[in-house]
C-alpha positions in Angstrom: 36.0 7.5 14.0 32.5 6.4 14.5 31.9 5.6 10.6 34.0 2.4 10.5 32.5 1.2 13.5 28.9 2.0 12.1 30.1 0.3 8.8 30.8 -2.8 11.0 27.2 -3.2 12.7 25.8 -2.9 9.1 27.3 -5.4 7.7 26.9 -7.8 10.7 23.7 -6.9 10.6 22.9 -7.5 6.8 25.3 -10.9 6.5 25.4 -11.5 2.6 25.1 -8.5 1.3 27.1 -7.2 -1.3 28.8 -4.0 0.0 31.6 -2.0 -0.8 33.8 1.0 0.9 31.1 3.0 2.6 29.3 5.8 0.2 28.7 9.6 1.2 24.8 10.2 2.1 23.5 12.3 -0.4 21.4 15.2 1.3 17.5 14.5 -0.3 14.9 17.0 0.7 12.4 15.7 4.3 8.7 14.8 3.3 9.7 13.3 -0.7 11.2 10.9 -2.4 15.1 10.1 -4.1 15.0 6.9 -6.6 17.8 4.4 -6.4 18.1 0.9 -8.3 21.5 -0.9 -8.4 22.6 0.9 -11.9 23.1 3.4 -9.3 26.0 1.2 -7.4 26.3 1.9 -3.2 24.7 5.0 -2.2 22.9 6.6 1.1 20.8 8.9 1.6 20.2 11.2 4.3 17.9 13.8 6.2 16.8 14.7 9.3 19.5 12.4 11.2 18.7 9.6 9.3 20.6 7.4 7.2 19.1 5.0 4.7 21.5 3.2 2.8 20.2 0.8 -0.2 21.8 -2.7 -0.6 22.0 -5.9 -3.3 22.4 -9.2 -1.8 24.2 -11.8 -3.3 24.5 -15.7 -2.5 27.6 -17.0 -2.4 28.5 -14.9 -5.7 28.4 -12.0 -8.2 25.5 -10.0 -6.9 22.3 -10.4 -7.9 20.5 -7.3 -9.6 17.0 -9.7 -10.1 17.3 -9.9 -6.3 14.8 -8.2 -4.1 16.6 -4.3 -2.8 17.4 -4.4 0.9 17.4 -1.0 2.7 19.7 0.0 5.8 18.0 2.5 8.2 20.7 4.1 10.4 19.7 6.6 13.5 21.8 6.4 16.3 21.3 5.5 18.9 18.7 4.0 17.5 20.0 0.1 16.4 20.0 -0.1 12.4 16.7 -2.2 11.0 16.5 -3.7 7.8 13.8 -3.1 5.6 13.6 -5.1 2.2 10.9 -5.3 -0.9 10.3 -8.4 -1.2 8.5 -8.5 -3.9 10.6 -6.2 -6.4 13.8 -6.4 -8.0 17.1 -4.4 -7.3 17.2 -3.8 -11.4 14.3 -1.3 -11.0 13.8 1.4 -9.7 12.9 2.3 -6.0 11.8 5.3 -4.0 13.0 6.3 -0.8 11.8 8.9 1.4 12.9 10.5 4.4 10.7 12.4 6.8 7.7 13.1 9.3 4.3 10.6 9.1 3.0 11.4 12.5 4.1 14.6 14.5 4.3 12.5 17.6 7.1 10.1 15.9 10.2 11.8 14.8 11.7 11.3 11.3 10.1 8.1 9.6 11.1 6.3 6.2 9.3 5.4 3.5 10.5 3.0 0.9 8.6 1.6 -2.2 9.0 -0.4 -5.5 7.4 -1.8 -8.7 7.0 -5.3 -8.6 6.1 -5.7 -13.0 2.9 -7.0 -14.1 0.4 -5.6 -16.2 -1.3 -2.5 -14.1 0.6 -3.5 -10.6 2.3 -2.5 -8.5 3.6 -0.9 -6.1 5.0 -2.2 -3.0 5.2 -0.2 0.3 7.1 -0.5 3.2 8.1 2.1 5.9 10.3 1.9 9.0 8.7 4.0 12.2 9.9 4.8 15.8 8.4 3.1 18.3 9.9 4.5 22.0 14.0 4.6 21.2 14.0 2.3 18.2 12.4 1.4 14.9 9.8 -0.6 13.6 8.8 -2.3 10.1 5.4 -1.9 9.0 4.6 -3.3 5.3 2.1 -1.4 3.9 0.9 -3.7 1.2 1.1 -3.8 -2.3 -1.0 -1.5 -4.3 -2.4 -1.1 -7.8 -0.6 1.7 -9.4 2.9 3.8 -9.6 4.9 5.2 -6.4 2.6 7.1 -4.0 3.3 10.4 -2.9 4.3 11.3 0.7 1.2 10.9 3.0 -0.4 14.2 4.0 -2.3 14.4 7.5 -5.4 15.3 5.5 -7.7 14.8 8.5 -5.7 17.2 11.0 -5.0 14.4 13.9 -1.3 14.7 13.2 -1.2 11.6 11.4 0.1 11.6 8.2 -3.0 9.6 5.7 -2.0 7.4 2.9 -4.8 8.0 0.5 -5.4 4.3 -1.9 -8.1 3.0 -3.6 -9.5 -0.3 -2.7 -7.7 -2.9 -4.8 -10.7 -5.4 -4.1 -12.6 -3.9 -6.5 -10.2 -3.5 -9.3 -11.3 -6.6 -11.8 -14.5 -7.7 -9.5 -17.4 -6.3 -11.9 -15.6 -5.4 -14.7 -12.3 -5.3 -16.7 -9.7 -3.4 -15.1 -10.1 -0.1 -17.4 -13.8 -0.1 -16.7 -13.3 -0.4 -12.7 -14.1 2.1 -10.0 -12.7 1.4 -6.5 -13.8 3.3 -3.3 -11.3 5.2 -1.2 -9.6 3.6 1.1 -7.1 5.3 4.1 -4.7 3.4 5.8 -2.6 5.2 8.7 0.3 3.7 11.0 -0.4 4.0 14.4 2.0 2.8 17.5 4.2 1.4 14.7 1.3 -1.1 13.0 -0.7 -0.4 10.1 -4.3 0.6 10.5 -7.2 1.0 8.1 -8.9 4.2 9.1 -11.5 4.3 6.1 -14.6 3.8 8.3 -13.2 6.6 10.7 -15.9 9.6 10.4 -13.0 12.3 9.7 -12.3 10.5 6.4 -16.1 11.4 5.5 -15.8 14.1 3.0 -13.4 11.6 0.9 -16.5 9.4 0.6 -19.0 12.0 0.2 -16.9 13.1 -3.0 -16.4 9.8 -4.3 -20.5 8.8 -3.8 -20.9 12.2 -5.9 -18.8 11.8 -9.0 -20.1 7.9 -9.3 -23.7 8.6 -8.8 -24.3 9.8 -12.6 -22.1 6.4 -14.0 -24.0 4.5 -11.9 -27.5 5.9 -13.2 -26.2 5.0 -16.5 -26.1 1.3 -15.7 -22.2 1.1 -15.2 -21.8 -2.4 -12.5 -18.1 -1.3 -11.4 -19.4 2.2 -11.0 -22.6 1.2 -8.8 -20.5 -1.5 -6.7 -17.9 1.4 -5.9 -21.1 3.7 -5.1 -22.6 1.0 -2.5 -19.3 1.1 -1.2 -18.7 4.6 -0.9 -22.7 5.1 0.8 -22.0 2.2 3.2 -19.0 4.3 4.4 -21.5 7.0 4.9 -24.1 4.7 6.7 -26.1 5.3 4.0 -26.7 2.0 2.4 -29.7 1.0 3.1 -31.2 4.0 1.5 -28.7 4.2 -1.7 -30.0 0.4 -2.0 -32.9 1.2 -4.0 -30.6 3.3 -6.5 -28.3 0.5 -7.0 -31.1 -1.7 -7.5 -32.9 0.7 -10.1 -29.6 1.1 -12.1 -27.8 -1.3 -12.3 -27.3 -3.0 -16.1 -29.6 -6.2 -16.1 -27.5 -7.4 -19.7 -23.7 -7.1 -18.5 -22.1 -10.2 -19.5 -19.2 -9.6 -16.8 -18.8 -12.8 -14.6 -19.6 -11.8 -11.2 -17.4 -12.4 -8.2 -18.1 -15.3 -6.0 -18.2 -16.8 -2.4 -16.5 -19.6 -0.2 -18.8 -21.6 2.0 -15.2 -21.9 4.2 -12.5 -19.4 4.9 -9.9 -20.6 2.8 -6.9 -18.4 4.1 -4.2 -17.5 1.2 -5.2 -20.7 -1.0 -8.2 -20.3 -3.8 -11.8 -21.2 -2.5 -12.2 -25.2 -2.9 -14.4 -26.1 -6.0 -17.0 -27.4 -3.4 -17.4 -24.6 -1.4 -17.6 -22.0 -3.9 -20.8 -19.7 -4.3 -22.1 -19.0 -7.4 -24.3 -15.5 -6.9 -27.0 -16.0 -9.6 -27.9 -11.9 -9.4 -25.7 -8.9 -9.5 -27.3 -7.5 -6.4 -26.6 -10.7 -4.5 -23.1 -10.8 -5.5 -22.7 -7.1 -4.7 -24.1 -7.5 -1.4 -21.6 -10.8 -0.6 -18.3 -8.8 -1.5 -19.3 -5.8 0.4 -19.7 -8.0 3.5 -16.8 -10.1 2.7 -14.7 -6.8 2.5 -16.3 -4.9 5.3 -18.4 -2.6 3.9 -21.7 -4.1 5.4 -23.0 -6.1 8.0 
């Protein structure tokens, strides 16, 4: 009767968590993802050995549907870990997905959420093994709807998680008129990685540095901030420079991002020590060394 007992580590593992008798695991298909939000009452889902089994806290009453989903991932003899999306609701709907990210891993899960807002987001979180037990990694939050399952695009047996670089959503233009580089994040020994710079993500770049190069000859500032981007990737800024410089719209009204004399953490820049680019090339060159992009 090893249910029961399982039941019991659960719950002493989640505390106040609202839970009933223990559902069935629905069977869901390895490498994609099942939705769940607490319409859909106490469920699990399974595959490949795994159980993940989606929960609604509660505080000392009725539960809570506005409360952030909490996720059970059961693999014995693995102990259970709790992953949670903190910045979502139980009210909507999340994704849950069951499978293989790296070859080298075992099964992995995969869970994600909309957090509201006008275009955002999506929040990501997955649950990896690390030797005999499992480790959270949050993936971020990211501009968007649910992302698919990552592919190992690059051949290393790594599954890739394929974004866009959310820093430049809004930082030269409105949020319709932005272009955003590629950016690939992987997990690797259970932490989250950004492998964009990596030379086997190349060809993502070299595509990207293709399709903007006739928006940017046009004058379009988002589009010729994405292209830098995408030729610094390539080492190829300094001589994309003079392109940029050529093209880019002298009369765009956009305000331009600025600077921070300090590092001011997770709190806004202080009114002191904030630079003021007076040129769109300065700016440009200031965020892409602030994000990494340049030297």
């Amino acid at each position: 009767m090893r249910f029961p007992v399982m039941l019991t580590m659960v719950l002493a593992l989640t505390g106040g968590i609202a839970a009933a008798a223990g559902p069935v695991a629905r069977a869901i298909k390895p490498n994609s993802f099942a939705t769940w939000s607490a319409a859909d009452g106490r469920r699990s889902f399974r595959a490949l050995g795994v159980t993940v089994t989606p929960l609604v806290p509660r505080s000392n009453g009725p539960r809570s549907d506005d409360a952030p989903p909490v996720f059970i991932v059961s693999a014995p003899p693995a102990p259970p870990i709790r992953l949670t999306l903190s910045d979502t609701s139980a009210d909507h709907d999340s994704s849950i997905g069951i499978g293989e990210i790296n070859k080298s891993e075992g099964p992995a899960v995969i869970v994600q959420g909309w957090t509201g807002g006008a275009h955002c987001c999506t929040q990501i979180t997955a649950a990896v093994r690390v030797g005999k037990v499992f480790r959270a990694v949050d993936l971020g939050t990211w501009d968007g709807e649910s992302v698919p399952w990552p592919k190992d695009i690059s051949g290393d047996g790594i599954g890739d998680f394929v974004m866009v670089d959310n820093a430049f959503l809004y930082a030269f233009g409105c949020y319709a008129c932005s272009y955003a580089p590629p950016q690939v994040i992987n997990i690797r020994g259970g932490r989250r990685v950004d492998a964009s710079a990596e030379p086997q993500f190349r060809r993502l770049f070299e595509r990207d540095l293709q399709r903007l190069r006739p928006l940017c000859a046009k004058g379009d500032n988002p589009a010729c901030a994405a292209y830098a981007a995408d030729a610094a990737r390539l080492g190829r800024f300094a001589a994309e420079w003079p392109f940029v410089l050529k093209s880019y719209s002298r009369t765009d009204t956009w305000d331009l991002p600025t600077g921070c004399r300090v590092d001011p953490g997770d709190n806004a820049c202080p009114d002191a020590q904030t630079i003021n680019y007076g040129t769109y090339p300065e700016a440009l060159r200031a965020f892409l060394r602030q994000n990494g992009y340049i030297g």
